[in-house]
C-alpha positions in Angstrom: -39.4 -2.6 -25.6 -42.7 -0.4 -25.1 -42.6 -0.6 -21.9 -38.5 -0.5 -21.1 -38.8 2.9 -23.5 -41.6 4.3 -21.4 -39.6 3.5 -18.2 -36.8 5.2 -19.2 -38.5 8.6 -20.2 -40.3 8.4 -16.6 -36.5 7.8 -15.0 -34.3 8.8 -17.1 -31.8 8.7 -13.9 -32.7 4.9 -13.3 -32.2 3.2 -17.4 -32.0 4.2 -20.7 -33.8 3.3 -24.0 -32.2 -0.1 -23.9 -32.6 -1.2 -20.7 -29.6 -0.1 -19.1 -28.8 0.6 -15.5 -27.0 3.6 -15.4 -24.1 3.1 -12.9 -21.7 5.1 -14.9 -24.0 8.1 -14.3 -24.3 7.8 -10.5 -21.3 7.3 -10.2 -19.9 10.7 -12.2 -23.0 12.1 -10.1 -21.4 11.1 -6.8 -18.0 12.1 -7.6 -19.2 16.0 -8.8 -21.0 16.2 -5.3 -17.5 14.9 -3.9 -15.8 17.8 -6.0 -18.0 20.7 -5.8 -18.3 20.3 -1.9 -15.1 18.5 -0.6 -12.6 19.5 -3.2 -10.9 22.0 -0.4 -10.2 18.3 2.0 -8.3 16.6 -1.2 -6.8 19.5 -2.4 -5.3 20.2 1.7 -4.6 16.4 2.1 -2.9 16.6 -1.3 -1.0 19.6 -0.3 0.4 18.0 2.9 0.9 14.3 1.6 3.6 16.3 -1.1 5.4 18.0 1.2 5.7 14.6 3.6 6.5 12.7 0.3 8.9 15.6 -1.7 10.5 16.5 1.8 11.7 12.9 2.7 13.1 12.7 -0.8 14.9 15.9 -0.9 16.2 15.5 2.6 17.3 11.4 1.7 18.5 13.1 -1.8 20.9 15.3 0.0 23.0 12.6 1.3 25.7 11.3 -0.9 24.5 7.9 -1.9 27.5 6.2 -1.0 26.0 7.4 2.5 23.0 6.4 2.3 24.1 3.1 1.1 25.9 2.4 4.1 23.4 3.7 6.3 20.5 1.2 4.5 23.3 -1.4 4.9 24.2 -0.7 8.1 20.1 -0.9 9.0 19.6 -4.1 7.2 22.9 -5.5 10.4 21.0 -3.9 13.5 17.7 -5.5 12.4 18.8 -9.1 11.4 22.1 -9.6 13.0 23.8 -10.9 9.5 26.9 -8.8 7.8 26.0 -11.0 4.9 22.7 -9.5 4.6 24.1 -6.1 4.8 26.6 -6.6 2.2 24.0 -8.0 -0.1 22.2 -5.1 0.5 25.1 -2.7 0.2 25.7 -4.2 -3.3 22.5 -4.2 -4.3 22.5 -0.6 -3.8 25.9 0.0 -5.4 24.2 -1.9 -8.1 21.8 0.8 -8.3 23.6 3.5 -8.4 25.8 2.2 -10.9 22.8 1.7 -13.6 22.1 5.7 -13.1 18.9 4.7 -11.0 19.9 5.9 -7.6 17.0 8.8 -7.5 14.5 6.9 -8.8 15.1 4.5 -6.6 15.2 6.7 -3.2 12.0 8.3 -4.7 10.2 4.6 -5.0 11.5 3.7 -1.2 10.0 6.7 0.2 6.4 6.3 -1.2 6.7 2.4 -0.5 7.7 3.4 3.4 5.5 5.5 3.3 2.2 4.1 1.6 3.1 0.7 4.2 3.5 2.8 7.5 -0.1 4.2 6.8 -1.7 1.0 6.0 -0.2 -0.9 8.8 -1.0 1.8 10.5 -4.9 1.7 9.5 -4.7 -2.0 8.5 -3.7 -3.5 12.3 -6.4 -1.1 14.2 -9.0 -3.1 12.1 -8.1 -6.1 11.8 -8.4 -6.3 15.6 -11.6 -4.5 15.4 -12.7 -7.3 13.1 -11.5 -10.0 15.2 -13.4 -8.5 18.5 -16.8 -8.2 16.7 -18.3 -10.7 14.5 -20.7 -8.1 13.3 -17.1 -5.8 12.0 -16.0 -8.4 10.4 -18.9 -9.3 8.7 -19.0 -5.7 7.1 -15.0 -5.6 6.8 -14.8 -8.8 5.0 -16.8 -7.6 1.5 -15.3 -4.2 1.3 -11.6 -5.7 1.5 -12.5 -8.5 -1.4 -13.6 -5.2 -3.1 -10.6 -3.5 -2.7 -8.4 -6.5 -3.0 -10.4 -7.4 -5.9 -11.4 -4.4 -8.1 -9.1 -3.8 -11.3 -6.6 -0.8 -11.1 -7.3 1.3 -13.6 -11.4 1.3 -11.7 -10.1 3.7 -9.2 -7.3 5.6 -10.4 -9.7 7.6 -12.7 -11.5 9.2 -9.4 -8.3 9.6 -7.3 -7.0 11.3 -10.4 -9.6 13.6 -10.5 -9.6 14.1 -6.6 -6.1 14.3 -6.1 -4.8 15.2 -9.2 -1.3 13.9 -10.9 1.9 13.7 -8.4 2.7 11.2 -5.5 -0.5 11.9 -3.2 -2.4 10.3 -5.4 0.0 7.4 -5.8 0.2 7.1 -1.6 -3.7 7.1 -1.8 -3.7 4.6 -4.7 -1.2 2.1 -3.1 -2.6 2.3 0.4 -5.8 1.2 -1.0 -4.2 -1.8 -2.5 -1.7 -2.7 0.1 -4.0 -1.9 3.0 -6.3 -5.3 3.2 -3.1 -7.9 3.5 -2.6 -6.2 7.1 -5.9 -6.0 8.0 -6.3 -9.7 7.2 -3.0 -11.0 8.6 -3.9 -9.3 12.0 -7.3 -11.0 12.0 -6.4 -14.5 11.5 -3.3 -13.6 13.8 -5.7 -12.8 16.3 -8.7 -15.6 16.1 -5.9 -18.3 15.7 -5.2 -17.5 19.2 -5.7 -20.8 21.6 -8.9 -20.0 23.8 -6.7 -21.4 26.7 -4.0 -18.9 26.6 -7.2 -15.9 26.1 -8.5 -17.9 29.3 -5.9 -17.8 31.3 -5.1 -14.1 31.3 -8.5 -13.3 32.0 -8.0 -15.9 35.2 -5.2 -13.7 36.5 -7.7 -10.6 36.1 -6.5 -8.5 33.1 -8.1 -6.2 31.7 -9.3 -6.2 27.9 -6.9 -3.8 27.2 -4.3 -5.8 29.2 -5.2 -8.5 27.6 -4.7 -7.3 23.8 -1.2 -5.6 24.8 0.1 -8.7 26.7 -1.6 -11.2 25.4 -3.1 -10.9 21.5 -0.4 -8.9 20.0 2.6 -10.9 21.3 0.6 -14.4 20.6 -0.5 -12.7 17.2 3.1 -10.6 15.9 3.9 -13.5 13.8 1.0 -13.2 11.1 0.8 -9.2 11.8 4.9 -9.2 10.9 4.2 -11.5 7.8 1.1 -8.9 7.1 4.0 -6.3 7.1 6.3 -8.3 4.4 3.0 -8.7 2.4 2.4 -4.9 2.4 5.5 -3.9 1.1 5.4 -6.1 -1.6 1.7 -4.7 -2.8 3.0 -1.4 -2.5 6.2 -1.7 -4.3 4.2 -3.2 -7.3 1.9 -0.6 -6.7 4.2 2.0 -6.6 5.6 1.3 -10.0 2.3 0.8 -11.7 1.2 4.3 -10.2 3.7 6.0 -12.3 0.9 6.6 -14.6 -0.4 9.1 -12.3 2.3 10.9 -12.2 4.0 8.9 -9.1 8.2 9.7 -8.9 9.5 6.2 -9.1 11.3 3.3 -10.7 8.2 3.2 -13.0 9.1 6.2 -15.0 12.1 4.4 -17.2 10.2 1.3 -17.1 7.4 3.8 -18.9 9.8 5.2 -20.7 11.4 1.9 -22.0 7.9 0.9 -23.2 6.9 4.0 -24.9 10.3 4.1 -27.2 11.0 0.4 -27.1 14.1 1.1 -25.5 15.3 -3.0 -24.1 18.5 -2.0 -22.3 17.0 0.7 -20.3 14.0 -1.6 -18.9 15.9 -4.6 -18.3 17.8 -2.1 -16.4 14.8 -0.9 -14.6 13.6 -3.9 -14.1 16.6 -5.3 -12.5 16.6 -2.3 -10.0 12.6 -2.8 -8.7 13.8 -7.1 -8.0 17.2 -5.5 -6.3 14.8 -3.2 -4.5 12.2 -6.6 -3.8 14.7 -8.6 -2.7 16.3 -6.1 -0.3 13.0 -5.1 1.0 11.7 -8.8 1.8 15.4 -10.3 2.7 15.9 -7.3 5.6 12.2 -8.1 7.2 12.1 -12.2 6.6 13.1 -12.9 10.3 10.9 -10.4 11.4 8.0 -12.0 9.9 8.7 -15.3 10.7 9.8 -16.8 7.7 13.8 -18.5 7.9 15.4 -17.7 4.4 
């Protein structure tokens, strides 16, 4: 104990009296250098992530919903083909409104389009990345178990206190939990490629890039589509939980419903995020491959 004690009073930034590492204190140390020198980045990307976010709301908002309804519905037909589809989805949404959701709701499908378009757009980049380098993946492969892994509430404290409360710091929040199903769909897309079909476009002289435009992504747009259908499930759940950072979404009467034990208004609420699952996953099944 002697000797722990003496340690500690010689670094006093390393343990304390009782042995302890003191992560906690790094970790407040790193995020006051992150504050005092890059606070003007979060507070910009903050800025402009709102006004993406609040616009697409407001403009959506505008519409009557009866509108908006059919234009979702009408959607839901061009992509899979099925007037059945649509008018599930069309009810569904009448649904919705019905229940005094309708803004909420709008509000949650914005920040879950959103959060996914960014981390498909990150998620797919790297994934091939990590399936072109062994030494990428290898690096990849323990930061996404981190992030896939890591409890919630870990690292909405610091995105709170970089970001602040409001829906940039719910995009942030939700991109980091949505962000490795993409990455890893695309991978194992990509290396479950047979060698032959690899082999035989480089026989005919393509190019690497030729190659991953006509060869990879079409062989691999299966799992990267089922990556996709995965994504907007994480970030739907996501979504919701991140209402406790101020995010605008289906969350805030679930919240609400807990906080004054109100039971018809969350099974209501409830029953508006599984209409807004099931529309979400029925309209891109096909896409990804899976026959429902």
């Amino acid at each position: 104990m002697d000797f722990i004690k003496g340690l500690s009073q010689q670094f006093p930034w390393l343990i304390d009296e009782k042995g302890k590492i003191l992560f906690g204190k790094w970790g407040k140390a790193l995020i006051d250098f992150i504050v005092t020198y890059f606070q003007w980045l979060f507070d910009a990307l903050k800025i402009s992530l709102n006004f993406v976010v609040e616009g697409s709301t407001s403009l959506l908002l505008m519409l009557p919903p009866i509108v908006l309804a059919l234009i979702l519905a009408g959607f839901a037909y061009w992509l899979q083909k099925s007037w059945k589809l649509a008018l599930g989805v069309l009810l569904g949404l009448l649904f919705i409104m019905n229940q005094g959701l309708w803004k909420e709701t709008v509000q949650t499908l914005v920040l879950v389009v959103g959060s996914t378009a960014l981390s498909m757009a990150i998620g797919v980049p790297l994934g091939i990345w990590g399936a072109h380098s062994a030494k990428v993946w290898r690096v990849m492969q323990p930061v996404l178990d981190l992030m896939q892994t890591m409890p919630t509430f870990v690292y909405l404290i610091p995105i709170l206190i970089l970001f602040g409360l409001g829906a940039a710091p719910a995009l942030i929040v939700t991109i980091i939990f949505a962000m490795p199903a993409p990455v890893r769909m695309t991978y194992l897309g990509i290396t479950s490629i047979p060698k032959p079909m690899i082999e035989a476009g480089e026989s005919f002289g393509a190019t690497k890039r030729q190659l991953l435009w006509k060869v990879e992504l079409p062989a691999a747009l299966p799992s990267i589509m089922a990556g996709l259908t995965q994504c907007i499930m994480l970030s739907l759940s996501m979504v919701v939980f991140a209402t406790l950072i101020g995010a605008p979404s289906l969350g805030n009467p679930v919240n609400k419903a807990l906080a004054n034990r109100n039971i018809p208004l969350g099974i209501e609420a409830g029953l508006a995020i599984v209409v807004l699952a099931i529309i979400l996953d029925r309209v891109l099944a096909v896409k990804a491959g899976a026959k429902k």
